[in-house]
C-alpha positions in Angstrom: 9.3 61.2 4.8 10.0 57.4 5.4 12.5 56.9 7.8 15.7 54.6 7.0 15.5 51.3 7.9 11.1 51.2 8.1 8.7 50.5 5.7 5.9 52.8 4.7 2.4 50.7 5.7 0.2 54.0 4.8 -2.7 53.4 2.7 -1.7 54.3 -1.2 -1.9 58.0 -2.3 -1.5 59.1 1.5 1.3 59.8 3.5 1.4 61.2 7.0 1.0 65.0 6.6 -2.3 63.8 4.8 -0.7 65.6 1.3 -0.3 63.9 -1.8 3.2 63.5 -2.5 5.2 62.8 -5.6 7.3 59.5 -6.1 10.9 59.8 -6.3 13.4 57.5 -6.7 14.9 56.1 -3.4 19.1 56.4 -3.0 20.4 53.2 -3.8 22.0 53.2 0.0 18.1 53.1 1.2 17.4 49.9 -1.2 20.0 48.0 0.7 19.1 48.7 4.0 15.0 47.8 2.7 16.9 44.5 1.1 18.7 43.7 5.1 15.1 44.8 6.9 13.4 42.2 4.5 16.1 39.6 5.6 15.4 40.2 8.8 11.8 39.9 9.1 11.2 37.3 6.4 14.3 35.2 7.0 14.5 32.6 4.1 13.3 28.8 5.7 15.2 26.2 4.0 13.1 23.8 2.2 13.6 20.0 4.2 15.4 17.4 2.3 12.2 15.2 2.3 9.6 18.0 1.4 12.0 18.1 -2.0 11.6 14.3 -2.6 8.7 12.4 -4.3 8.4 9.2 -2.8 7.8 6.6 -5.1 6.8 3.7 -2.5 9.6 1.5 -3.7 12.0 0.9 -1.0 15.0 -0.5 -3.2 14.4 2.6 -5.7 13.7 5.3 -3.2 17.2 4.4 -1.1 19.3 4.0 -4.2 18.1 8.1 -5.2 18.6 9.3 -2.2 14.7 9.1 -0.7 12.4 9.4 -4.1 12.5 11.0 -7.5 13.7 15.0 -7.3 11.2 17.8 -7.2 11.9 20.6 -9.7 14.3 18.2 -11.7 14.4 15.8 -14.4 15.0 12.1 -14.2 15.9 10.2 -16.9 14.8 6.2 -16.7 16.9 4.4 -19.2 16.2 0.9 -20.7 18.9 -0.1 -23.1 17.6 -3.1 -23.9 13.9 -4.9 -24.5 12.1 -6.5 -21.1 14.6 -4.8 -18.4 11.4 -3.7 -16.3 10.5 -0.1 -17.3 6.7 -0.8 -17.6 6.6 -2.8 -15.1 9.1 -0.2 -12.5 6.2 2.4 -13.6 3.3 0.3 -13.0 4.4 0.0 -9.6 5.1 3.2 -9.1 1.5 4.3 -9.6 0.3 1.4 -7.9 1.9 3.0 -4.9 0.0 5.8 -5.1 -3.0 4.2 -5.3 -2.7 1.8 -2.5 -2.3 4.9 -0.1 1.7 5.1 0.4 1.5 8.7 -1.0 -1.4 11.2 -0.1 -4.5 10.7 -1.8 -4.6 14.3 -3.4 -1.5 13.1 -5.7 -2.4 13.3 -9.3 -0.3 12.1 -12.0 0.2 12.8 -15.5 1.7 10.6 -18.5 2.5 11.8 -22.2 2.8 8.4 -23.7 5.0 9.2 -26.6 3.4 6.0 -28.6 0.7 5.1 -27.0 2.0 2.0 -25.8 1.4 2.2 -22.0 -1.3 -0.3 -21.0 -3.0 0.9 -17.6 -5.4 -1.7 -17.6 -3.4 -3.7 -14.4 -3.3 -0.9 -12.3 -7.0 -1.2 -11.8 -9.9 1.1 -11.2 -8.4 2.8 -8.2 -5.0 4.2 -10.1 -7.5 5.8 -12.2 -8.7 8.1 -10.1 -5.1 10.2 -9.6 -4.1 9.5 -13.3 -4.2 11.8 -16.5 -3.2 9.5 -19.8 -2.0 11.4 -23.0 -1.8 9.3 -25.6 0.7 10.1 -28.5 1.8 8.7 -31.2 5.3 10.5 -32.1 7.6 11.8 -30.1 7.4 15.5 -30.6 3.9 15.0 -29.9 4.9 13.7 -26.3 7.1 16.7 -26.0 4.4 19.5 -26.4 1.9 17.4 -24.4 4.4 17.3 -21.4 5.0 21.3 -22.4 1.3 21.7 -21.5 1.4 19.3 -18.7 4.3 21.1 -17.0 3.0 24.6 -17.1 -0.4 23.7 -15.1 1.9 23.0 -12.2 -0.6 21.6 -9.8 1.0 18.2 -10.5 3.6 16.5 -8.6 5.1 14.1 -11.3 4.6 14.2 -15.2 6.2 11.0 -16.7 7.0 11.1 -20.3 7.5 7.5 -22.3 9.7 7.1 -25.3 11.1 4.1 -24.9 9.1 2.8 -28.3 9.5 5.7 -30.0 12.2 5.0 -33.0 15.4 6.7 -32.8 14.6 8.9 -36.6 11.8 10.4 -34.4 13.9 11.0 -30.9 16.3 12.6 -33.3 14.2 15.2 -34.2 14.2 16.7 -30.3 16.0 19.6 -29.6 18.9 19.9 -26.9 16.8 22.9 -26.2 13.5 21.6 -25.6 15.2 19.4 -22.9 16.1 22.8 -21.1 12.9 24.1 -21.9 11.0 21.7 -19.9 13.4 21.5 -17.3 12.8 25.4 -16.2 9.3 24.2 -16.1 10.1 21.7 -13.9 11.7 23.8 -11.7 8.9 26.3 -11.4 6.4 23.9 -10.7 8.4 22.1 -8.3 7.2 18.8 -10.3 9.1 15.6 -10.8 9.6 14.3 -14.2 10.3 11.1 -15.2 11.8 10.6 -18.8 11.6 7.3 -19.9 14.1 6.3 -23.1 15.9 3.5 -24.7 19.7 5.2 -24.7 20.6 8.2 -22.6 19.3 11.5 -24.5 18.0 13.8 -22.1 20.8 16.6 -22.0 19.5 18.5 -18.8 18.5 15.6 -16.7 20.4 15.7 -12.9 19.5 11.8 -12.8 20.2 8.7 -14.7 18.9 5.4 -13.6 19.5 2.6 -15.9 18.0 -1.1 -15.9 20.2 -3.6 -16.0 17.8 -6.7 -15.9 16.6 -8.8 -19.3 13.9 -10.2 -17.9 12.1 -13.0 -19.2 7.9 -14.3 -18.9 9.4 -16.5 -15.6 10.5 -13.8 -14.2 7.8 -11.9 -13.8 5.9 -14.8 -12.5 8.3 -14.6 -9.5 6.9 -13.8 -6.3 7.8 -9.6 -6.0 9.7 -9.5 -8.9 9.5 -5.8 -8.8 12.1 -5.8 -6.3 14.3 -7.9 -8.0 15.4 -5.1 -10.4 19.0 -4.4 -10.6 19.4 -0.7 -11.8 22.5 1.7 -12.2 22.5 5.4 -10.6 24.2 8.2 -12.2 24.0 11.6 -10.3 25.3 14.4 -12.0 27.9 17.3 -10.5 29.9 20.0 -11.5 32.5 18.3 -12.6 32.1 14.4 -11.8 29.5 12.0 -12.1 28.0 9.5 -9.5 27.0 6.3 -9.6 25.6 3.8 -7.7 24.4 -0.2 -7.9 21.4 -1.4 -6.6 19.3 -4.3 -6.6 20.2 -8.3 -6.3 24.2 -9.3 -7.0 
């Protein structure tokens, strides 16, 4: 027999008189002793703060979120109103990647939820880490980022409906938010949710844009960095928020 507190490493079907022997059921004191010897030899490492982080390569963003966008976790980018930035926040973001601040094996993916993302600035080199799905409602963005999530080999899957009009955004279920957010979490994948008014029920982060910009300022020299945005991190049983970006 197995003595308590060791672990059987005989090949399967044998046992150390050589004899077949049939299985029984262990005492349920034996399964917690097997539960503390596990413990002990395989003690759990915690993950690092930073290893749970997805650096974006924006300084202002990165230290107003605590060090990048949340593995396992959604994010909800909100734009409340027309040229705050949100294209132009995302651009960057990718261009980040590309320009080296993140490994080169990051890949990307993006359900467009009305085909209205224009990748043409980012340049030849973003392509090469980028997977485009181009949709033109928004339940159609929702099962693309469904399909997206559940490869997993992908560190960020960004989802745009900020065009998308509000009879459509309607039509998505609290549930489907929950859905893709135990997705998430298996994958370990950030997800970026980008949307006009706050709608994403299971999202742990709110950033909101507070700029208007105008065709100026995006002339400005860096005007990336210029964006003012609004942090709300959610709790048990308070909420969070933050200011960053120019006064």
């Amino acid at each position: 027999m197995v003595a308590r507190g060791k672990i059987d490493d005989s090949p399967p079907g044998s046992s150390p008189s050589g004899a077949a022997r049939p299985c029984r059921s262990a005492p349920a004191g034996s399964i917690v002793d097997l539960q503390k010897l596990l413990a002990e030899r395989f003690p759990h490492t915690p993950v690092p703060a930073a290893r749970r982080r997805l650096v974006t390569g924006l300084s202002f963003l990165d230290e107003a979120i605590g060090g990048g966008l949340s593995k396992g976790a959604i994010t909800e980018l909100i734009s409340p109103e027309v040229s705050t930035g949100s294209a132009s926040l995302i651009h960057a973001i990718l261009q980040g990647y590309s320009a080296g601040e993140t490994p080169a094996s990051f890949t990307d993916k993006m359900s467009d939820g009305c085909d209205s993302f224009d990748p043409q600035p980012l340049g030849n080199a973003c392509f090469h880490h980028l997977l485009w799905v181009r949709c033109t409602k928004a339940l159609e963005a929702i099962k693309a980022a469904d399909l997206l999530l559940r490869d997993g080999n992908f560190p960020l899957v960004i989802i745009d409906l900020v065009l998308n009009p509000r009879e459509e955004l309607r039509k998505i279920l609290h549930t489907s938010w929950y859905r893709l957010q135990r997705l998430v979490e298996s994958a370990s994948t950030a997800c970026l949710v980008l949307t006009r008014q706050g709608m994403v029920s299971s999202a742990q982060l709110k950033i909101v844009l507070e700029n208007v910009w105008s065709l100026e300022s995006f002339e400005q020299k860096d005007a990336i960095s210029r964006l003012r945005i609004r942090v709300q991190r959610s709790h048990l049983r308070r909420q969070e928020t933050k200011i960053a970006g120019p006064s």
